[in-house]
C-alpha positions as CSV (number, residue, x, y, z in Angstrom):
1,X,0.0,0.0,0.0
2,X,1.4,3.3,-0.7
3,X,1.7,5.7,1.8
4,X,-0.1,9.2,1.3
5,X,2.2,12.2,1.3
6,X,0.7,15.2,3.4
7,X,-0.1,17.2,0.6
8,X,-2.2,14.7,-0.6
9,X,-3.7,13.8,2.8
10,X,-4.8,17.7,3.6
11,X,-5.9,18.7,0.2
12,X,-9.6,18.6,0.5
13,X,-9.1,20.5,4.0
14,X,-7.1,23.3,2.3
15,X,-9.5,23.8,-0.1
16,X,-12.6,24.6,2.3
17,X,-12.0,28.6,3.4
18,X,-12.9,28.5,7.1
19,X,-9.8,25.5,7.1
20,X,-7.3,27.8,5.1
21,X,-7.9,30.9,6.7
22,X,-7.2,29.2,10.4
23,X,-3.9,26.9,8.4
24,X,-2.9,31.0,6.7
25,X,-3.2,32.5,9.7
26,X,-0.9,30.0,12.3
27,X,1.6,30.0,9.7
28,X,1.6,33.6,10.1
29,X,2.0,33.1,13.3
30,X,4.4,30.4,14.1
31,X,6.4,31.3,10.8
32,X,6.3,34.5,10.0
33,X,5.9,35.9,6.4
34,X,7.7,33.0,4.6
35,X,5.9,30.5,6.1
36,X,3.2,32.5,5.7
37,X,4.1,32.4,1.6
38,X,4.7,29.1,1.4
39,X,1.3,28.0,3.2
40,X,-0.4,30.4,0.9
41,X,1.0,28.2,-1.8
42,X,-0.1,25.0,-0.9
43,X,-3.9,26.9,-0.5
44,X,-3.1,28.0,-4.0
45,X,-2.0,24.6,-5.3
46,X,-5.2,22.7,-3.8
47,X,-7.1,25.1,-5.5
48,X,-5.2,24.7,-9.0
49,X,-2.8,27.6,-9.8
50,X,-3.8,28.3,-13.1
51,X,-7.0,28.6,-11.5
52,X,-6.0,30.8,-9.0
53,X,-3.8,32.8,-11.7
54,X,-7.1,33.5,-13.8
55,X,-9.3,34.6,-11.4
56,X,-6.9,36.7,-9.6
57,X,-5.8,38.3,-12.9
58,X,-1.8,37.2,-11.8
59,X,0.2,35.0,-14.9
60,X,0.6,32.1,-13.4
61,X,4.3,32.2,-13.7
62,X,4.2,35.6,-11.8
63,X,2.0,33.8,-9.1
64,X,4.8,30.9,-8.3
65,X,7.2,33.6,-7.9
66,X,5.0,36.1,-5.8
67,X,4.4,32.7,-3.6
68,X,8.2,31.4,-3.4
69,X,9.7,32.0,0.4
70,X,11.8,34.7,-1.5
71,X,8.3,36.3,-3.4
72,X,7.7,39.8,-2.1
73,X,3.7,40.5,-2.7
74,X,2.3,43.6,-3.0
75,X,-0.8,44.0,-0.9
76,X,-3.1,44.5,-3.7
77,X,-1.6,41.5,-5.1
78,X,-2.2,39.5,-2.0
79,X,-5.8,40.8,-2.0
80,X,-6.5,39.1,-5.2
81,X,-4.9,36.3,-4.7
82,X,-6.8,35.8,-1.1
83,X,-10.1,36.7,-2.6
84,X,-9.7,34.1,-5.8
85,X,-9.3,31.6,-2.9
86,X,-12.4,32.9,-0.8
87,X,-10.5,34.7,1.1
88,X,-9.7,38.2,2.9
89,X,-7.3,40.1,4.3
90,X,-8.1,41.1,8.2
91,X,-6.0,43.7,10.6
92,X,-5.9,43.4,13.9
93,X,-4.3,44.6,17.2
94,X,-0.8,42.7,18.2
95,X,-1.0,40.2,20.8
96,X,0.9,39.1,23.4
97,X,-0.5,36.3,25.3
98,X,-0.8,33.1,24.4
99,X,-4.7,33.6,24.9
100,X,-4.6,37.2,23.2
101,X,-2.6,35.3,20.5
102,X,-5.0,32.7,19.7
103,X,-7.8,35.1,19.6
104,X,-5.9,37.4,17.1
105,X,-5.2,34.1,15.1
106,X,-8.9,32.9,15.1
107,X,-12.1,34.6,14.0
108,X,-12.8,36.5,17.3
109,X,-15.8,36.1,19.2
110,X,-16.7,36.5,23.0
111,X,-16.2,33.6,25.1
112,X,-18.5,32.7,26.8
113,X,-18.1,29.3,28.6
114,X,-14.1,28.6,29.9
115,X,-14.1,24.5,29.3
116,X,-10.9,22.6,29.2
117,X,-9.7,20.7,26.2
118,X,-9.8,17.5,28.5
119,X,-13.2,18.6,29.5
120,X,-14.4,19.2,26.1
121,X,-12.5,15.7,25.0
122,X,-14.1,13.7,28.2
123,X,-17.6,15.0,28.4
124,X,-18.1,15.3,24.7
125,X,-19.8,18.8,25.0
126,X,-22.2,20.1,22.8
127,X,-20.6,22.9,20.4
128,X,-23.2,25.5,21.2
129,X,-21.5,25.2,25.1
130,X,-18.3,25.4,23.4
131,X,-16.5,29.1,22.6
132,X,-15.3,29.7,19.2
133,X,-11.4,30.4,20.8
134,X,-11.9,27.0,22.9
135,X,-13.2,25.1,19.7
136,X,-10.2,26.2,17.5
137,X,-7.4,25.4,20.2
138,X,-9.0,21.5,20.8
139,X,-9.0,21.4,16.7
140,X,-5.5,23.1,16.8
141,X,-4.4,20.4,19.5
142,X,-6.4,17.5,18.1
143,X,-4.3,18.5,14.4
144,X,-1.1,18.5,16.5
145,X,-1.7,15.1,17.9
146,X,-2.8,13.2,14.5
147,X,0.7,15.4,12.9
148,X,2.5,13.8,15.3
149,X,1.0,10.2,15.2
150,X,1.5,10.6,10.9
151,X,4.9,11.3,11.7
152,X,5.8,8.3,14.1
153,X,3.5,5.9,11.7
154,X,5.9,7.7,9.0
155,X,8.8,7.0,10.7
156,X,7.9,3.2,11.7
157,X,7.6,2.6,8.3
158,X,10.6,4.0,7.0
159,X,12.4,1.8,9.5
160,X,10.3,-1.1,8.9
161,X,11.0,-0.6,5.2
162,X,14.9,-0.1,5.9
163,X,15.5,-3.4,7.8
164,X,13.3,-5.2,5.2
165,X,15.8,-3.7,2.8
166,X,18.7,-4.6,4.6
167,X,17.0,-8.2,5.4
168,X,16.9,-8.8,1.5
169,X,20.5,-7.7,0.9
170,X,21.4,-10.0,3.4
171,X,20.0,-12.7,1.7
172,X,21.3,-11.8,-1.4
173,X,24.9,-12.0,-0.2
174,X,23.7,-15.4,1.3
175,X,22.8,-16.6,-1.9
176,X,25.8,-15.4,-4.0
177,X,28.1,-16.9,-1.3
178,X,26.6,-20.4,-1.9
């Protein structure tokens, strides 16, 4: 069986908006305006560049290099290419907590109920008790977990796969010895 790559894996989530926006915005975040680029690429590529290209009014070769790590976008530039993917560009104040962070990441709304992400996990709550900023961090936590379960399924395999490897060329130098 072969093994899906992550690009593959993610696709159909990058191409639904309310997804892209929340993977746009922690790459933002966490990585600054290249990883910002480059995650705005993938979005682009899920959606079809040449796509993307037309309906942002961009030549598609222009649009890989506006989207390279080393691309330098112009704002109005960036605004088509955000709205040809259903998306828009959003200001808002710096944060500095963790908790000011996440709500400057996420589409901001007033909590109203403080659960736990063990709570929400254990008692299975209903999302209307659930805030908006305490829904996105179990998702954000809950994307974190499977990541890091891909990567040490990833991993296991690679190893399984290199001691099968070095199994068989063991038992060709068996077999050409006899």
């Amino acid at each position: 069986m072969k093994l899906k790559d992550t690009n593959e894996i993610f696709s159909d989530d990058l191409r639904d908006p309310n997804y892209s926006s929340g993977y746009l915005n922690i790459s933002l975040e966490e990585d600054g305006i290249n990883g910002f680029l480059y995650a705005l690429q993938k979005v682009a590529r899920t959606q079809g560049m040449s796509k993307v290209a037309e309906s942002s009014e961009i030549p598609r070769e222009s649009l890989y290099k506006v989207l390279s790590t080393k691309g330098n976008p112009g704002i109005r530039s960036l605004e088509r290419i955000l709205h040809s993917l259903g998306l828009q560009l959003t200001i808002a104040p710096l944060a500095t907590t963790s908790a000011a962070k996440q709500q400057a990441i996420m589409p901001a709304k007033p909590m109203t109920d403080n659960h736990s992400v063990e709570e929400m996990h254990s008692q299975a709550l209903n999302p209307s008790e659930i805030s908006i900023s305490d829904f996105y961090q179990l998702i954000n936590e809950e994307f974190s977990r499977i990541r890091e379960e891909a990567s040490a399924i990833q991993l296991s395999t690679q190893m399984q796969l290199s001691n099968l490897r070095q199994d068989i060329l063991n038992e060709i130098s068996l077999i050409k010895s006899a």
